[in-house]
N, C-alpha and C positions, 0 to 999 in steps of 0.2 A: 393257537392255544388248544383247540381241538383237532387233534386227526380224524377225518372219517375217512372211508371207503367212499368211491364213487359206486354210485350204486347203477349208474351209466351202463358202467363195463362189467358189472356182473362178481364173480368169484375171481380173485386173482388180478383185479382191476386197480387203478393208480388209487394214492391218497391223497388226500389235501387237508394243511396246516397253516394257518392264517396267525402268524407272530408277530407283532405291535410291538415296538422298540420303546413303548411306554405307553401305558392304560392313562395315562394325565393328560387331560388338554384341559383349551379353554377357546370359547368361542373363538373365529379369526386366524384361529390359531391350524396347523397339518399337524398330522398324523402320520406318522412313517412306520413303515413295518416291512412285512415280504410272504408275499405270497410261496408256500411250498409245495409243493407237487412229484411226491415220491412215485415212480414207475412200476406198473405192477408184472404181473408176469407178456406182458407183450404191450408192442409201442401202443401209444393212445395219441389220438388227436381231439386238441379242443376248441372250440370255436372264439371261444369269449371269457376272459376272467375278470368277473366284474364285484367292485365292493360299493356297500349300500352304507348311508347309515339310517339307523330305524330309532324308532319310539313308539311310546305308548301315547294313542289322542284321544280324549272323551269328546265326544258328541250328545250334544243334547238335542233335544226334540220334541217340546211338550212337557211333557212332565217325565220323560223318560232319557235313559241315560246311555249311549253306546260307545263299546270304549273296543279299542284294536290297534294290532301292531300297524305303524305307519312308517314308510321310508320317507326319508324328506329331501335324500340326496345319491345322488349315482352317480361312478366312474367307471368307465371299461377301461381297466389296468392295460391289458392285453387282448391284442386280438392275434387268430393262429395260433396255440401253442402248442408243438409239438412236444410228446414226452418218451423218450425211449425207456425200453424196460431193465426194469431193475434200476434206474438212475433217478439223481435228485434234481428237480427245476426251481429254482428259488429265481421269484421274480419281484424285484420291490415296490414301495410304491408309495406314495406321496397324496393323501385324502386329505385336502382342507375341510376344517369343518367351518358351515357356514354360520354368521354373526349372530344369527337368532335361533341355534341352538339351543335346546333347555340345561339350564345346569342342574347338574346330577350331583354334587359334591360341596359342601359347605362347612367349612372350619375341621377340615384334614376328613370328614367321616361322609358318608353317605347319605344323600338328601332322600327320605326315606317317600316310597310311594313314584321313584325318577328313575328311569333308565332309558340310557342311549346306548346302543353297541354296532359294530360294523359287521355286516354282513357277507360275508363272501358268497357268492353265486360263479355257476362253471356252465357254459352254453357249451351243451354238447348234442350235433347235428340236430341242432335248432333247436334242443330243449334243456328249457332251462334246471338247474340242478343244486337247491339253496342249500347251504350249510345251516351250519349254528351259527349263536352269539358272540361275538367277543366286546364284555362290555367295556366300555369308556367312561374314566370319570369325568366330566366337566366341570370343571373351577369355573366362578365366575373372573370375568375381568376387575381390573384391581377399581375402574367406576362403580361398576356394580356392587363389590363387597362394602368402597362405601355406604353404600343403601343400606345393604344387610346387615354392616358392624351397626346402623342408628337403632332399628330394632330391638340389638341386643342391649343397647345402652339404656334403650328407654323401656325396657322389661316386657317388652311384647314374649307371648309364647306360642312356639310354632303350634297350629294345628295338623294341615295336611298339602301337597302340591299335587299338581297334576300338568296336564298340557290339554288343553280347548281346542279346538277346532273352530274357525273363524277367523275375522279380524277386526282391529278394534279404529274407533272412529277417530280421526285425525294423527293415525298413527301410520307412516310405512313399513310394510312388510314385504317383505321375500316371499317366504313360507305363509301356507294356510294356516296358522294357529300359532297360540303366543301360550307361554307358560305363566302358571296363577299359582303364589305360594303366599299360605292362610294362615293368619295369626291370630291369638286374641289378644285381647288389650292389654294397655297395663290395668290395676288394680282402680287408677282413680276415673276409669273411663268403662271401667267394668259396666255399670249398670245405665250406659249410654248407650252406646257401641257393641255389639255383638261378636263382630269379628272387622278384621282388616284385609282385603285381600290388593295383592303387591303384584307387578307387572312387570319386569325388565328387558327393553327391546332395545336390540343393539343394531350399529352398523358402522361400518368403518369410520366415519367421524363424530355420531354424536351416541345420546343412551337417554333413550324415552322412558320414564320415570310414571306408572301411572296405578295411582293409591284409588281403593273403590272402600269404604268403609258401610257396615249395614248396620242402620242406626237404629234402635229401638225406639218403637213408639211410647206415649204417654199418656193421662189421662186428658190433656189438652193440647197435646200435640200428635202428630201420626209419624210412624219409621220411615222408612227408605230407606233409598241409598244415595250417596252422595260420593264423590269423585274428586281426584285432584292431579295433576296434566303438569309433568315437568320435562323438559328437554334443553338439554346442555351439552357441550362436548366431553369427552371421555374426562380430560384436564380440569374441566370444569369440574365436572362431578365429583371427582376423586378431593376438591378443595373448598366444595358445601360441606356446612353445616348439617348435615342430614340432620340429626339429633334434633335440633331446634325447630327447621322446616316442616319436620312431622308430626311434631307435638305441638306444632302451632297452629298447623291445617285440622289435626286429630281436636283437639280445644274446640274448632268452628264449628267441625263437624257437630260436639255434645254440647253446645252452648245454644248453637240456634239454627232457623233454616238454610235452606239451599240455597245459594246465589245466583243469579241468570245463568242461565249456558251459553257459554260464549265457544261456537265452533275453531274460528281462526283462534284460541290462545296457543302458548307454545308454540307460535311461529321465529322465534327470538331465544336462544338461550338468555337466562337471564329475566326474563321479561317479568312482570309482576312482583316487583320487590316487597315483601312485605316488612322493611324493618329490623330484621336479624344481621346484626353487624358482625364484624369479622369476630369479635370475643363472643357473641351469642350468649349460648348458656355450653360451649364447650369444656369440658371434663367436668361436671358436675350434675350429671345424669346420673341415676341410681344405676347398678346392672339387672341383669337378668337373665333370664334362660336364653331367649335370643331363641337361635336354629343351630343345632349343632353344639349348642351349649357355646356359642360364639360372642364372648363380649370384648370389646374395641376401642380406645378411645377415637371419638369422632374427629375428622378433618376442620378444621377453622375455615371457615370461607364468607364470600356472599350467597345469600340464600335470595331466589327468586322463583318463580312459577308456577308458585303452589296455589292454585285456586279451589276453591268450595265451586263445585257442580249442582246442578239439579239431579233429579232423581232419573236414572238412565233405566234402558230398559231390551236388554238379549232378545232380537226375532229371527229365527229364524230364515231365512229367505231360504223358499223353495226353489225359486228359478237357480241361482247362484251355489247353493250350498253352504253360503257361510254366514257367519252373525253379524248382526249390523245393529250400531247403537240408533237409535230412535227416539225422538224428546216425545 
């Protein structure tokens, strides 16, 4: 999408063009394109044509906040490539992108505050030489947009997303950081509930599901936060209830306190059934702004997993670098 100059080679040196045969994915999903490499005025040799993909990751620390581009993935397309002058090198190339990518992309428009893009880098006599961006939009998986059409049903309104740095407890990851997209409530949860923040971690067979709500204090009760831990297969997911599950768990959350923490739940998709049968309250949720202005009607299913947490708590670990839940 962008030609530069190598700046390697000086005045009269090769170009390179980095063309994506489609800016659309979706977690799981490749990426195909072709690496370009026009010849400049004499041959050029390059060691390594390598494509990244990056993101933006905040870091927390105290009470402060560090945020920088991060790669989370790399492939050496090519190694050797020679380029004769004046001629064109088109090499293609095949980037999966990995399942716990952040999604950038929500109901056709852009997830605002999200960016992933591939990076092309040129190793020339051992030094490396990064291009520009070429951004990526990420769709969520069709599990996942379940989660996010329930949102829209039940008239949450996006606030803001980002990507964290850490990992979270009882959850597997890949990648060092998981992506957090913030809502506020609906209207009758308004003066409960402060905000909603939403988690979605994939991987090739299931989709870890995990609600963190900040609950406002009272004149005889105190705030926090409270949590809720779902895990099912993609199939599954796609044939919850969402709608109901979270307006059921969100209820708990402003009606009363925290429930034990139970480390092992969500060992079982399924597990924790609270009572939402296959008719629930499907298609008679109000709408709403949603994210992207995305409202859906919800999938009919069994609803399971959804538990009321105790109040968790982000520590840093200096040894390690990453975050760790803590009762």
């Amino acid at each position: 999408m962008f030609k530069r100059m190598l700046s390697a080679f000086g005045v009269g040196g090769p170009s390179v063009d980095t063309v994506l045969d489609s800016p659309h994915a979706a977690p799981g999903q490749v990426i195909t394109g072709q690496v370009r490499i026009q010849g400049g005025s004499a041959d050029a040799e390059i060691g390594q044509v390598v494509l990244s993909l990056v993101t933006r990751v905040e870091v927390e620390h105290g009470d402060h906040e560090f945020g920088g581009v991060s790669e989370f993935f790399r492939l050496v397309v090519q190694q050797g490539v020679r380029v004769p002058a004046g001629q064109l090198v088109s090499i293609p190339f095949q980037l999966p992108m990995p399942w716990e990518t952040p999604i950038t992309a929500v109901g056709g428009g852009q997830l605002p505050g999200m960016t992933v893009g591939v990076r092309t880098e040129l190793v020339i006599a051992g030094a490396p030489d990064k291009g520009d961006l070429d951004p990526v939009l990420v769709h969520p998986l069709p599990s996942q947009d379940a989660v996010l059409d329930a949102f829209g049903q039940l008239g949450f309104s996006f606030r803001s997303a980002d990507v964290e740095a850490g990992r979270l407890h009882g959850v597997p990851q890949e990648l060092g950081f998981y992506q957090e997209i913030e809502f506020f409530p609906p209207g009758q949860f308004a003066g409960q509930v402060s905000q909603v923040e939403l988690t979605l971690v994939a991987n090739p067979h299931e989709l870890y599901v995990i609600l963190e709500a900040d609950k406002r204090g009272g004149m005889f009760s105190s705030g926090g936060d409270a949590f809720g831990h779902f895990r099912a297969s993609h199939q599954e997911a796609q044939a919850t209830d969402w709608a109901s599950a979270i307006n059921g768990w969100l209820s708990q959350v402003a009606q009363r306190g925290h429930a034990g923490y139970n480390p092992a739940f969500g060992g079982q998709p399924g597990y924790g059934h609270q009572g939402y049968g296959q008719h629930g309250h499907h298609g008679h949720h109000r709408s709403g702004p949603g994210i992207g202005g995305v409202v859906a009607a919800g999938a009919a299913g069994v609803v399971g997993g959804m538990v009321l947490g105790e109040v968790v708590e982000e520590v840093f670990e200096d040894d390690g670098g990453d975050f760790a839940f803590e009762e």
